[in-house]
BADO-125645 format. One record per residue: x, z, y of N, C-alpha, C in turn; residue number from 1; residue in one letter; chain. Coordinates in Angstrom, 3 decimals. Each point is the difference from the previous one (the first is absolute). Layout:
    neast      nup   nnorth   caeast     caup  canorth    ceast      cup   cnorth   n res chain
        X        Z        Y        X        Z        Y        X        Z        Y NUM   A     A
...
***
This chain:
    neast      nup   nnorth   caeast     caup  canorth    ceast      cup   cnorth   n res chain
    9.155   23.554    6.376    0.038   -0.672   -1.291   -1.308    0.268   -0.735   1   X     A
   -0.733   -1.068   -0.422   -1.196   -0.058   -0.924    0.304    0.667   -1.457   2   X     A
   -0.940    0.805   -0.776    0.774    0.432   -1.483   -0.846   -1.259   -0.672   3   X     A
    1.469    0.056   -0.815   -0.937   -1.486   -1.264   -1.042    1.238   -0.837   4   X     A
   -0.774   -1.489   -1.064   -1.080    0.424   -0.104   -0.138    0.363   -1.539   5   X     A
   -0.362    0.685   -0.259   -0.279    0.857   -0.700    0.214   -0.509   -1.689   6   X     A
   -1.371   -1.214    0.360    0.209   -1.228   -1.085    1.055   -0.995    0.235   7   X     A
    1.119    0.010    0.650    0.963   -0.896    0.032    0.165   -0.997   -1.250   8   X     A
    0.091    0.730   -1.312    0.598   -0.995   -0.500   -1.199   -1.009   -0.660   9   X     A
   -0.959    0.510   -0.299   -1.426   -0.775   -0.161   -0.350   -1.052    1.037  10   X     A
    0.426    0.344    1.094   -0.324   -1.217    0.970    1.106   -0.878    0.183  11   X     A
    1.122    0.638   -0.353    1.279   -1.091    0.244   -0.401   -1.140   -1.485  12   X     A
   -0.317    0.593   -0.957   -0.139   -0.729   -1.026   -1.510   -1.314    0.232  13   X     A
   -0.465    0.715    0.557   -1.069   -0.949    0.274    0.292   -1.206    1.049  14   X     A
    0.643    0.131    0.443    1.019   -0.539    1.832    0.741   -1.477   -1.766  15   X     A
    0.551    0.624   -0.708    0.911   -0.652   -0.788   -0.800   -0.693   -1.162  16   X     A
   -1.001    0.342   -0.552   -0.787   -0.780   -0.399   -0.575   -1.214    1.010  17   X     A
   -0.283    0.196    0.863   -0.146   -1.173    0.921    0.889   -1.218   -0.034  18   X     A
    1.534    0.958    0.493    0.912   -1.486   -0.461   -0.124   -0.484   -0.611  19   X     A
    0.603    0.532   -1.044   -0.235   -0.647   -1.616   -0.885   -0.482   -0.477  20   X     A
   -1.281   -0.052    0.522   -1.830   -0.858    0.086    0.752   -1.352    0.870  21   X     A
    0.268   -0.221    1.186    1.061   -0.681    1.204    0.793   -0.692   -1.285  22   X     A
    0.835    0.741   -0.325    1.671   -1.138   -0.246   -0.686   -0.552   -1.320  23   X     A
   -1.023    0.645   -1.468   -0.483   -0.898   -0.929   -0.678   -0.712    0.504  24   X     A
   -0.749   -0.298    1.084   -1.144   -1.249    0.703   -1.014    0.340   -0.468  25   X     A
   -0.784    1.322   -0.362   -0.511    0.268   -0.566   -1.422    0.346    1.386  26   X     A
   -1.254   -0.184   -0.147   -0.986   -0.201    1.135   -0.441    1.738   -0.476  27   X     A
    0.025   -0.094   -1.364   -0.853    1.161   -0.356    0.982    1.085   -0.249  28   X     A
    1.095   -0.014   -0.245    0.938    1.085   -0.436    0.028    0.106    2.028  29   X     A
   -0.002   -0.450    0.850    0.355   -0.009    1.316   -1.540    1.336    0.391  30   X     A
   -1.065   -0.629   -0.350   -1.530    0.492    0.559   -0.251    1.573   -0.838  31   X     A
    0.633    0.271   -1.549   -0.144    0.729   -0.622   -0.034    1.593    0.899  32   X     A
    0.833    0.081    1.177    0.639    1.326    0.308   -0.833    0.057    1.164  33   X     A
   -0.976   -0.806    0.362   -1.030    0.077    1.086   -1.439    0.733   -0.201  34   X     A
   -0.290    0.635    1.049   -1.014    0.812   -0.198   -1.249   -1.666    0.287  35   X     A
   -1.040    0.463   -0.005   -1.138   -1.325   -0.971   -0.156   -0.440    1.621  36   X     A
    0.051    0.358    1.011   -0.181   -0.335    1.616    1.475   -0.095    0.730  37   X     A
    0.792    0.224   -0.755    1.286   -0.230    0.975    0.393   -1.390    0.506  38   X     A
    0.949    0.173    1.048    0.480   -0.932    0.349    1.351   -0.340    0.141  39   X     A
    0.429   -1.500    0.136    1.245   -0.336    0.054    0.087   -1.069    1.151  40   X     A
    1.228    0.195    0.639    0.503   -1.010    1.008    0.810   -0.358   -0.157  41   X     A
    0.400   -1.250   -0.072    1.007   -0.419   -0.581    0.993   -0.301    1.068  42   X     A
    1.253   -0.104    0.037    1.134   -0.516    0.680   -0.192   -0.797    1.337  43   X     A
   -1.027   -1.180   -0.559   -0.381   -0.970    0.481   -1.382    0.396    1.057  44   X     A
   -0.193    0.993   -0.112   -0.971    0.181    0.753   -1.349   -0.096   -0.705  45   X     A
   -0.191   -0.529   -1.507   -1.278   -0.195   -0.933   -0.737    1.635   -0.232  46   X     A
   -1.237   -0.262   -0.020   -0.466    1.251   -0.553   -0.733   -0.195   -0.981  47   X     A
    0.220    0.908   -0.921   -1.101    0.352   -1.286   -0.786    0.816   -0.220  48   X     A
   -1.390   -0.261   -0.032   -0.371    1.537   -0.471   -0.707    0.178   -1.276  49   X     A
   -0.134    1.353   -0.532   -0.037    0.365   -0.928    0.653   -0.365   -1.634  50   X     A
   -0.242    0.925   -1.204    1.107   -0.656   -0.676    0.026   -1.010   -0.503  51   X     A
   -1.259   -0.737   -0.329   -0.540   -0.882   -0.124    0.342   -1.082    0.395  52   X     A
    0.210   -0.336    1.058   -0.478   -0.744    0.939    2.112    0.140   -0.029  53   X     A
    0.322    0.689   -0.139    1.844    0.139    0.010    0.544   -0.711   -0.931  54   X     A
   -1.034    0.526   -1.225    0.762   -0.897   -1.843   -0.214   -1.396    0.331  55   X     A
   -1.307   -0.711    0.106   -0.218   -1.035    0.572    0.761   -1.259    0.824  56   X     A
    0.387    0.923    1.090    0.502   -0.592    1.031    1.553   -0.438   -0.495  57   X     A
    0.349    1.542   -0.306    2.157   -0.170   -0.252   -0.157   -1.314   -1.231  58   X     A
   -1.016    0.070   -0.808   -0.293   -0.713   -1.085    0.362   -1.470    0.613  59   X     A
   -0.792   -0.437    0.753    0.129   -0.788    0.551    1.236   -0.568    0.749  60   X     A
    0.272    1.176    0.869    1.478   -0.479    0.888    1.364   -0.349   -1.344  61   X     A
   -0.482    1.208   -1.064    1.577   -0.389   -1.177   -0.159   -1.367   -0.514  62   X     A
   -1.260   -0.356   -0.267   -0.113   -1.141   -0.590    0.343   -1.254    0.831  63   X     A
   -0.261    0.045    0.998    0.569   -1.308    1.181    1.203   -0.278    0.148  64   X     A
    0.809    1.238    0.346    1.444   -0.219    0.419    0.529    1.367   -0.510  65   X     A
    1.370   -0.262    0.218    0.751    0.935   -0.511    0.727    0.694    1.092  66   X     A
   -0.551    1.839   -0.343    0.267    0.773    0.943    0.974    0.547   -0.288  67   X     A
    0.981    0.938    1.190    1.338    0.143   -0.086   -0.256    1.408   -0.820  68   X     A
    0.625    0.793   -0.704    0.370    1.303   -0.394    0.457    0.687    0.824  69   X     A
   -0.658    1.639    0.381    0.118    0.837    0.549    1.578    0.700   -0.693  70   X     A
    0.921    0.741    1.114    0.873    0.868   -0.393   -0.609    1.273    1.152  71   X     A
   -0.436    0.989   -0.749   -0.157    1.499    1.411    0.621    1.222   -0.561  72   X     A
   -0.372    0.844    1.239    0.808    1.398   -0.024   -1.475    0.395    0.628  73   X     A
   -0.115    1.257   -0.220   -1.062    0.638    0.236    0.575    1.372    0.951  74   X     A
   -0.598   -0.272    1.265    0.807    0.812    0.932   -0.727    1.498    0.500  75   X     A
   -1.440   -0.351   -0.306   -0.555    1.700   -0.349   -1.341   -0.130   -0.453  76   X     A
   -0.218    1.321   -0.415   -1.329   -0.112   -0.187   -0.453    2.070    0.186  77   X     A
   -1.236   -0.372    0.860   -0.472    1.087    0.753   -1.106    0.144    0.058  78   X     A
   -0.837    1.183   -0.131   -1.351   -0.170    0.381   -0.808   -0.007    1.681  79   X     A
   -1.004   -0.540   -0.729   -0.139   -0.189    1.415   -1.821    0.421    0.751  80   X     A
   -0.677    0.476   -1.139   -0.949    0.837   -0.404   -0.514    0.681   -1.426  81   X     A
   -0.975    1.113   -0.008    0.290   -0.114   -1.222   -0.451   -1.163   -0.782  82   X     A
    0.528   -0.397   -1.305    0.093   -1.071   -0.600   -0.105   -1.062    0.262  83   X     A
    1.031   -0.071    0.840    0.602   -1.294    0.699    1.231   -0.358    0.199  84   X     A
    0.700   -0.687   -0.270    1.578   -0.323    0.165    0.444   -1.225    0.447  85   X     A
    1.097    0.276    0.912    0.450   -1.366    0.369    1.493   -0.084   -0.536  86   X     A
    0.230   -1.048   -0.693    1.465   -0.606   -0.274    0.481   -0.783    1.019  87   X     A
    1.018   -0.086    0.359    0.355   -0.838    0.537    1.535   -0.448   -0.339  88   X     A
    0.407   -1.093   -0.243    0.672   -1.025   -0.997    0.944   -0.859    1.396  89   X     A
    1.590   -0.550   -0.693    0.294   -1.095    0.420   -0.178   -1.302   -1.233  90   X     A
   -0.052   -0.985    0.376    0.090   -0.841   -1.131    0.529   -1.461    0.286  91   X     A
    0.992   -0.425   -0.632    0.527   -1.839   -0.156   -1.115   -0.919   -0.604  92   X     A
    0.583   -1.351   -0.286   -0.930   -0.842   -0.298    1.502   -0.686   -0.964  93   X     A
   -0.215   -0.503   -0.742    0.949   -0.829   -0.756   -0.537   -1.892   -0.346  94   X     A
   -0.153   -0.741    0.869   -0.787   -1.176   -0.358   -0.135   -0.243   -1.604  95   X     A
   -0.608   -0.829   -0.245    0.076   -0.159   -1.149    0.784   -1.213   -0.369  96   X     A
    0.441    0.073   -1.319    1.077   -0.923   -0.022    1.043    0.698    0.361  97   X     A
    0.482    0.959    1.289    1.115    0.672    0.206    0.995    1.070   -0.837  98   X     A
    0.691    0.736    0.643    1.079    0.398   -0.175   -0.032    1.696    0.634  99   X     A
   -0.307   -0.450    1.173    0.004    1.005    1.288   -0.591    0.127    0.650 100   X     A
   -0.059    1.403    0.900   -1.147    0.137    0.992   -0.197   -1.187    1.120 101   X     A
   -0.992   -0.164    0.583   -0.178   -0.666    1.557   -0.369    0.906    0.676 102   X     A
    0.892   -0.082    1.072    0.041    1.181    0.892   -1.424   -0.507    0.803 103   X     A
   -0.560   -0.987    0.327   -1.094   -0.309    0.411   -1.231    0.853   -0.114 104   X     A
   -0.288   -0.237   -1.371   -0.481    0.800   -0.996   -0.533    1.710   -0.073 105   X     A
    1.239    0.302    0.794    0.102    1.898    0.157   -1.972   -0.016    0.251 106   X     A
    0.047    1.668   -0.609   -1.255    0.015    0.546   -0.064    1.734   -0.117 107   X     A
   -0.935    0.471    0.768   -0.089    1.975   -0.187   -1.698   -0.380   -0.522 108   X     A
    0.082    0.802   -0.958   -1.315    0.226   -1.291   -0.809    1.624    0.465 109   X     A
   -1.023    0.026    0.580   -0.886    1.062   -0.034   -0.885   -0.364   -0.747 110   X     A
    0.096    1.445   -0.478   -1.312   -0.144   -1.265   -0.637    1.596    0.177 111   X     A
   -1.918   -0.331    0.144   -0.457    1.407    0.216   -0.281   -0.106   -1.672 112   X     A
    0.171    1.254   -0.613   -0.761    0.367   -1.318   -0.418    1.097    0.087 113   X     A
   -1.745    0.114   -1.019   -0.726    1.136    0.198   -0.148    0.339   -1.274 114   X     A
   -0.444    1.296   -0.282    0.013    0.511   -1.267   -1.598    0.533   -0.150 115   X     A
   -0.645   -1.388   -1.165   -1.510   -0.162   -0.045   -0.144    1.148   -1.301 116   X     A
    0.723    1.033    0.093   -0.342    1.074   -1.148    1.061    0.117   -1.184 117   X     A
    0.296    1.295    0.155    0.662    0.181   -1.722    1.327   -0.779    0.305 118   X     A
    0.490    0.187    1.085    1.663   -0.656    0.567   -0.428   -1.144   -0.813 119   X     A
   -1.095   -0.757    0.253   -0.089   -2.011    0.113    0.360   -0.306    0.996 120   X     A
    1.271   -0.859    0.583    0.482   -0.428    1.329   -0.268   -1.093   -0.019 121   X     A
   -0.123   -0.644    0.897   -0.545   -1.711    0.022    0.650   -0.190    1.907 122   X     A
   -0.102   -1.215   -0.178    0.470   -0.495    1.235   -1.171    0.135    0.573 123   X     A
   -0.344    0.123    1.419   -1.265    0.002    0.725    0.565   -1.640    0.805 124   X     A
    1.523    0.284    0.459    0.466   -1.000    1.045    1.149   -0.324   -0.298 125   X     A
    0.509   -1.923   -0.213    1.359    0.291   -0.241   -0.128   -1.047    1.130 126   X     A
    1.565    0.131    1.161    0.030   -1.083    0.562    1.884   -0.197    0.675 127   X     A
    0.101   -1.292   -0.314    1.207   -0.985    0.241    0.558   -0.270    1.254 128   X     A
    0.691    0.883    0.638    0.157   -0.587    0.960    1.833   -0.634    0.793 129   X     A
    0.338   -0.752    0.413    0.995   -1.083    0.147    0.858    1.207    1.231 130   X     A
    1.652   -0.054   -1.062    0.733    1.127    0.536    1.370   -1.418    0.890 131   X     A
   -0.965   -0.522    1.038    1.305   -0.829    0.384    0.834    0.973    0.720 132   X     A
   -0.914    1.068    0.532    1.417    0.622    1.378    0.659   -0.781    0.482 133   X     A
   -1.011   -0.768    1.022    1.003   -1.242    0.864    0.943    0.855    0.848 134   X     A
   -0.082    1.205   -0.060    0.764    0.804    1.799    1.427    0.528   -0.700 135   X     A
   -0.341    0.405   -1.650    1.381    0.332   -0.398    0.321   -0.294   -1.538 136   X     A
    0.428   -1.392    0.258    0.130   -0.813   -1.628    1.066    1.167   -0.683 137   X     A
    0.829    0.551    0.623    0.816    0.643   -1.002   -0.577    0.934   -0.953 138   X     A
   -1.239    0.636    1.073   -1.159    1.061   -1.544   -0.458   -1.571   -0.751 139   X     A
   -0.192   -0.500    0.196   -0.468   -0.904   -1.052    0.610   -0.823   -1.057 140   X     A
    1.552    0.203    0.483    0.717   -0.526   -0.971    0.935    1.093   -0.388 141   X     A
   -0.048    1.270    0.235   -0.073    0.947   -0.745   -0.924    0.248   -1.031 142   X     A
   -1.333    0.214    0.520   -0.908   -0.293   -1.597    0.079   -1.019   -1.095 143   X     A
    0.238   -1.522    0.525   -0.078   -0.793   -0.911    1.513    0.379   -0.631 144   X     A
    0.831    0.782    0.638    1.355    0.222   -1.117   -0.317    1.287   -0.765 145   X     A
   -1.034    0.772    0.391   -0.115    1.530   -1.049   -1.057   -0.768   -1.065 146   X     A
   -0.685   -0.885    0.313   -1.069   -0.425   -0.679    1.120   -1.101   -1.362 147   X     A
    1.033   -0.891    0.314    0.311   -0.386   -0.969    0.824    0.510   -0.683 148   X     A
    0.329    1.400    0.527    0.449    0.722   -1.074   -0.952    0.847   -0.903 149   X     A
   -1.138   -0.067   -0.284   -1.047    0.182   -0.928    0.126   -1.311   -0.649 150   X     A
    0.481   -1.375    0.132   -0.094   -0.823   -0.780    1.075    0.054   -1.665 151   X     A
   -0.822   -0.078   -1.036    1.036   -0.179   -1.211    0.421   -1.571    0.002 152   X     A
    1.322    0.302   -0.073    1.138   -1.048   -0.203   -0.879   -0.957   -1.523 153   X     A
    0.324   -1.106    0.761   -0.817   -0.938   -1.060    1.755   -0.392   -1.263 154   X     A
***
């Protein structure tokens, strides 16, 4: 067993500022928690780099179409040198317009964050990646059922 990390709750909070950058459509509340060279991969396989170049971009993708809202659980977070941490996350997608998760959607969230001084954590790396588990849908529709129970009843 890995020991969590030290700064746990500073980086979980930063992991959660992200969403919440995500579910307002927000390009810059999304880029804010990025170190000035980090990167992002998105779901889809897109990459971004730096934060810049992140505010910009999400800027762009919110403004075109309308992206689904994240629901996650944050399943650890550990170091992994000094001042370095990896989270690692499950997370839903809720279309927009919807109701409920799409199990489609599932995705596992690694995120490296480094600490550029004075416990400043920033994302170095966040990236999206697609939790179909074609070999055993039942973990997967086990998550999408622990995941909509984080949902508040509308």
């Amino acid at each position: 067993m890995t020991a969590a990390h030290p700064q746990d709750t500073q980086i979980r909070s930063l992991y959660a500022e992200f969403i919440d950058g995500w579910n307002r459509r927000s390009g810059a509340a999304v880029a804010a928690g990025f170190a000035d060279d980090g990167d992002i991969i998105g779901f889809d396989g897109s990459h971004h780099r730096g934060r810049l170049s992140i505010a910009a971009d999400l800027r762009q993708v919110f403004g075109s179409h309308q992206t689904p809202a994240y629901v996650a659980v944050v399943r650890s977070v550990r170091p992994v040198a000094p001042d370095v941490a990896m989270l690692t996350a499950h997370a839903g997608m809720i279309p927009a317009g919807g109701s409920d998760l799409d199990p489609a959607l599932n995705a596992v969230h690694t995120m490296i964050a480094v600490d550029e001084g004075r416990g400043r954590w920033r994302i170095s790396l966040f990236q999206a990646t697609p939790a179909a588990w074609h070999q055993h849908p039942e973990a997967r529709e086990a998550l999408t059922d622990e995941l909509r129970g984080l949902l508040i009843p509308q």
